[in-house]
C-alpha positions as YAML, in Angstrom:
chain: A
units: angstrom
residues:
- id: 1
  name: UNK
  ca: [12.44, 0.53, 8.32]
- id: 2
  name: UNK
  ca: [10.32, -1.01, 11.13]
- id: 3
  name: UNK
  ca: [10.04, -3.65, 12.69]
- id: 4
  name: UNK
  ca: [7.63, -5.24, 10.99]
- id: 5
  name: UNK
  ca: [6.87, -9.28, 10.58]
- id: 6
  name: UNK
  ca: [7.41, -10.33, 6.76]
- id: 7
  name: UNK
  ca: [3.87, -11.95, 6.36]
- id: 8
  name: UNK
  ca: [2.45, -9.43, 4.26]
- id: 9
  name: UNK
  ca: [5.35, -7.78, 3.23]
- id: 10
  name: UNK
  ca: [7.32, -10.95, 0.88]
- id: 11
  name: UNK
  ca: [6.57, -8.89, -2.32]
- id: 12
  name: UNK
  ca: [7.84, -5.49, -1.07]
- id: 13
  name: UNK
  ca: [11.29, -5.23, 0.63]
- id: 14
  name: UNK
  ca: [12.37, -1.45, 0.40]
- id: 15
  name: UNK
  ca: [15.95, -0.29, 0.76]
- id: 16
  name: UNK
  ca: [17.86, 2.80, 0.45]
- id: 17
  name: UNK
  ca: [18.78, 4.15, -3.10]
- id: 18
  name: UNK
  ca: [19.70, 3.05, -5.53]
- id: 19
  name: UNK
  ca: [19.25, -0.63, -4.37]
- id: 20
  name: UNK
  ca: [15.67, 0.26, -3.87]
- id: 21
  name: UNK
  ca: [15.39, 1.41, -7.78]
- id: 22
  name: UNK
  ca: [17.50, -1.96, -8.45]
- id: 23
  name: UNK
  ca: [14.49, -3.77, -6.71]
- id: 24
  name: UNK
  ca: [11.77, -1.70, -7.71]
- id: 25
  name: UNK
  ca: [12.62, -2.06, -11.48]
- id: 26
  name: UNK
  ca: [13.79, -6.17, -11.22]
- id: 27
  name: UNK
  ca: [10.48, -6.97, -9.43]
- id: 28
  name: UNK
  ca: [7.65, -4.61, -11.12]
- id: 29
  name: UNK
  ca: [9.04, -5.89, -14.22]
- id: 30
  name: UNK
  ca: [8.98, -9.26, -13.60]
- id: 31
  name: UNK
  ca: [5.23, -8.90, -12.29]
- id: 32
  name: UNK
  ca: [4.32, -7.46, -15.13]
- id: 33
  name: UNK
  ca: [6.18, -9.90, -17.65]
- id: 34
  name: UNK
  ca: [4.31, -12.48, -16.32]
- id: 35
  name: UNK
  ca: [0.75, -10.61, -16.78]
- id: 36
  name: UNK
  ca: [-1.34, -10.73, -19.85]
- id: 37
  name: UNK
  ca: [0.07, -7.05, -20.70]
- id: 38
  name: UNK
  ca: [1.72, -7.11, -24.36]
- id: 39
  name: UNK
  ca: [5.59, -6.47, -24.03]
- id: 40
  name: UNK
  ca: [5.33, -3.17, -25.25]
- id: 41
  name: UNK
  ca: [2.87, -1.82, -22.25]
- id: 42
  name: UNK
  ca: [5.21, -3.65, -19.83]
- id: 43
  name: UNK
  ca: [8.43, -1.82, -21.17]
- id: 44
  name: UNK
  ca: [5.86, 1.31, -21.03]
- id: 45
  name: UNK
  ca: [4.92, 0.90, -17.44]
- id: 46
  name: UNK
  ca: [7.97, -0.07, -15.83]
- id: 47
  name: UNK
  ca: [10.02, 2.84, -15.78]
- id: 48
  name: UNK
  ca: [6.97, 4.84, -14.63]
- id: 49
  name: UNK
  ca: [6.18, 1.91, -11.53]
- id: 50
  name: UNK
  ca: [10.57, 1.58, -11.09]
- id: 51
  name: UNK
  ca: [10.17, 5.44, -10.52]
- id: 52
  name: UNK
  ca: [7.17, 4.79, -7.62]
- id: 53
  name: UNK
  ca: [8.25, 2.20, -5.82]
- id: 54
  name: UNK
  ca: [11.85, 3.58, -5.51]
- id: 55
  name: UNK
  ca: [11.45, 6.89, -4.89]
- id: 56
  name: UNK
  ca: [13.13, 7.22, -1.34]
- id: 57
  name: UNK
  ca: [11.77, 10.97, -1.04]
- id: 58
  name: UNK
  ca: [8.27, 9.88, 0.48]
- id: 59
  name: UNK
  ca: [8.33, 7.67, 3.35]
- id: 60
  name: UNK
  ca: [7.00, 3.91, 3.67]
- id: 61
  name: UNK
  ca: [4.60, 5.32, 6.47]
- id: 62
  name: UNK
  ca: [3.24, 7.98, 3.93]
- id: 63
  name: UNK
  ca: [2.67, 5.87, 0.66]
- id: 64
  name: UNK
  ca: [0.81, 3.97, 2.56]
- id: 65
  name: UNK
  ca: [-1.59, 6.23, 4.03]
- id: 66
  name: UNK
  ca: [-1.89, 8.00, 0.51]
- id: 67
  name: UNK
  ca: [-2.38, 4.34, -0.80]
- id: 68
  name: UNK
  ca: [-5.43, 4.19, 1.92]
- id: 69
  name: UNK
  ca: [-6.98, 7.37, 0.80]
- id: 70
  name: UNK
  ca: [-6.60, 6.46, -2.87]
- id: 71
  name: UNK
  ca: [-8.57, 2.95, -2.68]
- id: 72
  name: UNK
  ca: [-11.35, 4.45, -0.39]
- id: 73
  name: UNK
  ca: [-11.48, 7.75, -2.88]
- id: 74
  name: UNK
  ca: [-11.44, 5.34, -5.59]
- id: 75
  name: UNK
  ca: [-13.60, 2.51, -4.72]
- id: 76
  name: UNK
  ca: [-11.12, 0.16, -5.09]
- id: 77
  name: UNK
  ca: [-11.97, -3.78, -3.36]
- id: 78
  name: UNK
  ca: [-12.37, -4.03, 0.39]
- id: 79
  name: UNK
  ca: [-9.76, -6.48, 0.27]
- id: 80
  name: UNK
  ca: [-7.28, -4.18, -1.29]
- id: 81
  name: UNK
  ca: [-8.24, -1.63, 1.21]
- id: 82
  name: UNK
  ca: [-7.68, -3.63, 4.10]
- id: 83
  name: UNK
  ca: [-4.31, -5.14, 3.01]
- id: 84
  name: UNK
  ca: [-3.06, -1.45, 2.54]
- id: 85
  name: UNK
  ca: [-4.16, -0.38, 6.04]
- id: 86
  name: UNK
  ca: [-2.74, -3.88, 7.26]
- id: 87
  name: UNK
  ca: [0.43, -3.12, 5.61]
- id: 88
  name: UNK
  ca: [0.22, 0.63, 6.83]
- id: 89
  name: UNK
  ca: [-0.03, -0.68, 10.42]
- id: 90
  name: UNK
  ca: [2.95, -3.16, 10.19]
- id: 91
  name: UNK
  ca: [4.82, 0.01, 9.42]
- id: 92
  name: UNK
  ca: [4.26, 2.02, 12.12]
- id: 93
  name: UNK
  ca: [1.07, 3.99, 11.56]
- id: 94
  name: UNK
  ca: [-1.62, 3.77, 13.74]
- id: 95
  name: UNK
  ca: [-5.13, 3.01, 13.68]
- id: 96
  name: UNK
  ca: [-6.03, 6.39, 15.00]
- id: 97
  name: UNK
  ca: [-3.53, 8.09, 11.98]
- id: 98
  name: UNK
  ca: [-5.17, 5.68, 9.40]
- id: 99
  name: UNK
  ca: [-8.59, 6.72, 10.58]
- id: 100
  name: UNK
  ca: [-7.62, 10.40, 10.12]
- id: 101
  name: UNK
  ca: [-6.78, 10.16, 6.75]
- id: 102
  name: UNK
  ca: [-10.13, 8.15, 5.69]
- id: 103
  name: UNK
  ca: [-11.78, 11.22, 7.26]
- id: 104
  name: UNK
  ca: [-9.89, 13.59, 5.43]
- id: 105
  name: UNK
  ca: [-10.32, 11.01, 2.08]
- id: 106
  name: UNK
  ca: [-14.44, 11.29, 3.30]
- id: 107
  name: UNK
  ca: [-14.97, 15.21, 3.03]
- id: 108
  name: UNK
  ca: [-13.32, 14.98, -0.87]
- id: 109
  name: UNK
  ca: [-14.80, 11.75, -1.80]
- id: 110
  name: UNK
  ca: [-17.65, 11.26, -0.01]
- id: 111
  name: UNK
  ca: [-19.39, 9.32, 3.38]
- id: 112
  name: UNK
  ca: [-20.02, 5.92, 1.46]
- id: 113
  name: UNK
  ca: [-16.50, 5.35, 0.20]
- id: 114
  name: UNK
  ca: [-15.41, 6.79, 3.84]
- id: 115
  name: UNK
  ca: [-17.80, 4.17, 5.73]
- id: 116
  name: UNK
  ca: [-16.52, 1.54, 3.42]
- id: 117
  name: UNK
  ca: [-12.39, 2.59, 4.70]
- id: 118
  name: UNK
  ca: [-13.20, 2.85, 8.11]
- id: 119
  name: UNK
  ca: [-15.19, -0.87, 7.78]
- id: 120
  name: UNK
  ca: [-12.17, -2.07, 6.64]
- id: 121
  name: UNK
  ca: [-10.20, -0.17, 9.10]
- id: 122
  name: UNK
  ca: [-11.95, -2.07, 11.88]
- id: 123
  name: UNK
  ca: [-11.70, -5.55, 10.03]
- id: 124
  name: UNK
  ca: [-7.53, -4.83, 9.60]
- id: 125
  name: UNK
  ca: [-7.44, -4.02, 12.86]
- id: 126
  name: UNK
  ca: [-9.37, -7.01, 14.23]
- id: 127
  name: UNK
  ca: [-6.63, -9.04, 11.95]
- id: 128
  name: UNK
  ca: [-3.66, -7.52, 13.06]
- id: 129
  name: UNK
  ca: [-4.34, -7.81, 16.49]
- id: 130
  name: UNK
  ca: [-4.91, -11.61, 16.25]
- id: 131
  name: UNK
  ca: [-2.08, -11.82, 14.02]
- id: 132
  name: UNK
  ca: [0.44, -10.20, 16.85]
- id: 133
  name: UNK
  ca: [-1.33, -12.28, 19.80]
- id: 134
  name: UNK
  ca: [0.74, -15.31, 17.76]
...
């Protein structure tokens, strides 16, 4: 784990198995008990999310650069886009690594979602910088 400030990170603390499935399945559950999903979709989707967010086989670092190329491929907000490549940054991965993945995201999905990433590359950026000059 890095050393990263807890800022952004107060809704995801990951640990080593199985504490991290322990987590993974007490939290996703409880976010999705308290959405407007019936109780039959959340007892659907919570294994499947416990699985994600605890597997221990793929690095912090990495989801979060495949969380980057996902939201640019998939046109997700620019505010969810920058708060993944915040969150990338805080641990560990670097603004030059982040901007190599939204150029490998560009050549499958395209220049406008790949202007839109590296837009919000240079707005995360801007923030995270001011946020570590505090």
């Amino acid at each position: 784990m890095s050393d990263r400030p807890d800022v952004y990170h107060q809704e995801f603390q990951y640990q080593a198995e199985p504490e991290a499935f322990r987590w993974a399945q007490e939290e996703i559950h409880d976010k999705l008990a308290s959405s407007p999903l019936s109780a039959s979709m959340v007892e659907t989707l919570s294994p499947a999310l416990t699985r994600v967010y605890g597997n221990t086989l793929i690095s912090v670092k990495v989801r979060r650069l495949v969380n980057i190329a996902l939201d640019a491929a998939l046109h997700r907000s620019d505010a969810q886009l920058r708060n993944h490549i915040l969150e990338a940054m805080l641990d560990g991965n670097t603004p030059e690594e982040i901007a190599a993945i939204i150029e490998q995201t560009m050549v499958y999905a395209g220049v406008d979602p790949g202007v839109r990433a590296m837009s919000a590359l240079i707005d995360a950026v801007a923030e995270y910088d001011d946020f570590r000059k505090r």
